[in-house]
N, C-alpha and C positions, 0 to 999 in steps of 0.2 A: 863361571864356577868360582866357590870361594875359595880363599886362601884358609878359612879356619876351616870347613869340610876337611879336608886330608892332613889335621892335628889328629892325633890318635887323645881318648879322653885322658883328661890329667887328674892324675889318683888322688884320693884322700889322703891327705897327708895332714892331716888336723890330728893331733893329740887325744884319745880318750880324755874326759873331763876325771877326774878322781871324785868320787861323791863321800863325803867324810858326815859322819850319823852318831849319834850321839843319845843315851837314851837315859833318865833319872830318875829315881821314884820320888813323889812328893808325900805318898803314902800308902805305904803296900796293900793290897788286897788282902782281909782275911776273913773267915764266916760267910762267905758268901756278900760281905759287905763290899761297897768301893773303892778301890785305891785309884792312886792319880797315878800316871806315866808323864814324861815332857821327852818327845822325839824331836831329835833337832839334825837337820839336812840341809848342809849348806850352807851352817848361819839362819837357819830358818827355824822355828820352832814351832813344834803343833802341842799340846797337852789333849789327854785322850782321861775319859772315867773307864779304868779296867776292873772287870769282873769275870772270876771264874765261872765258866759254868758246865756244866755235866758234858761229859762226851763219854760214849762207848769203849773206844778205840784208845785216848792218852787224855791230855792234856787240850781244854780248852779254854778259850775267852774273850771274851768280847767286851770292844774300845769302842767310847762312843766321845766326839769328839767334842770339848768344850770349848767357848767363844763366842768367834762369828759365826763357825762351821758345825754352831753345836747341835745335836742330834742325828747327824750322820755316823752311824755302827758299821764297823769289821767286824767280823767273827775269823777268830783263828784257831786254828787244831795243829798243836804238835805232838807227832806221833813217832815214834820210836825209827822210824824209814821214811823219816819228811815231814812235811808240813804244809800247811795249804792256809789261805784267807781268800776269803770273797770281794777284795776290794775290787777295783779299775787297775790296779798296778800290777798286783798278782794276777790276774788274769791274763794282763796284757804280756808281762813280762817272766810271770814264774816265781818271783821274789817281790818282796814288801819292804817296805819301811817295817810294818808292824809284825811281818816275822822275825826278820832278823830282832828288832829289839826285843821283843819276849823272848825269842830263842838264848839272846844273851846275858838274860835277867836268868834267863834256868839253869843254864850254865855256869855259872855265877854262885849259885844257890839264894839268889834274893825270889823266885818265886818258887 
């Protein structure tokens, strides 16, 4: 028999990480034209082309991302009782990089 069998497991004791997000316009959406976003996570930076576009319900729009990563599209809806995007993160997790930062650009009054 082993001596480690009859240790009972040793708990997480790791620190949540803090995730610090960061979001700036390079130039607003208007007319239906492009504006630029720069979301930055971690020291990390991603720039997105943002455009409004039509939603029933509130507030829509969709990032498409420029670079290396360029042509990959979010769509996001912020609505009055939430919010939602289509990416991998928001599905996975409930919350986005790209809502929080629209959400705080509306809140703001920059969009």
């Amino acid at each position: 028999m082993s001596i480690l069998a009859n240790r009972p497991a040793k708990a997480n004791t790791r620190k949540p990480r803090k995730v610090v997000r960061t979001v700036r316009f390079g130039l607003a959406p208007f007319d239906r034209k492009l504006g630029i976003i720069d979301v930055t996570v971690n020291g990390r930076t991603t720039s997105y082309f943002v455009r409004n576009i039509s939603s029933d319900f509130s507030r829509g729009f969709s990032l498409e991302k420029s670079g290396p990563d360029a042509g990959e599209v979010s769509h996001v809806l912020l609505e009055q009782d939430g919010r939602s995007c289509d990416c991998k993160g928001y599905l996975r997790h409930g919350h986005c990089k790209h809502t929080d930062a629209l959400l705080k650009l509306v809140q703001l009054g920059k969009l």
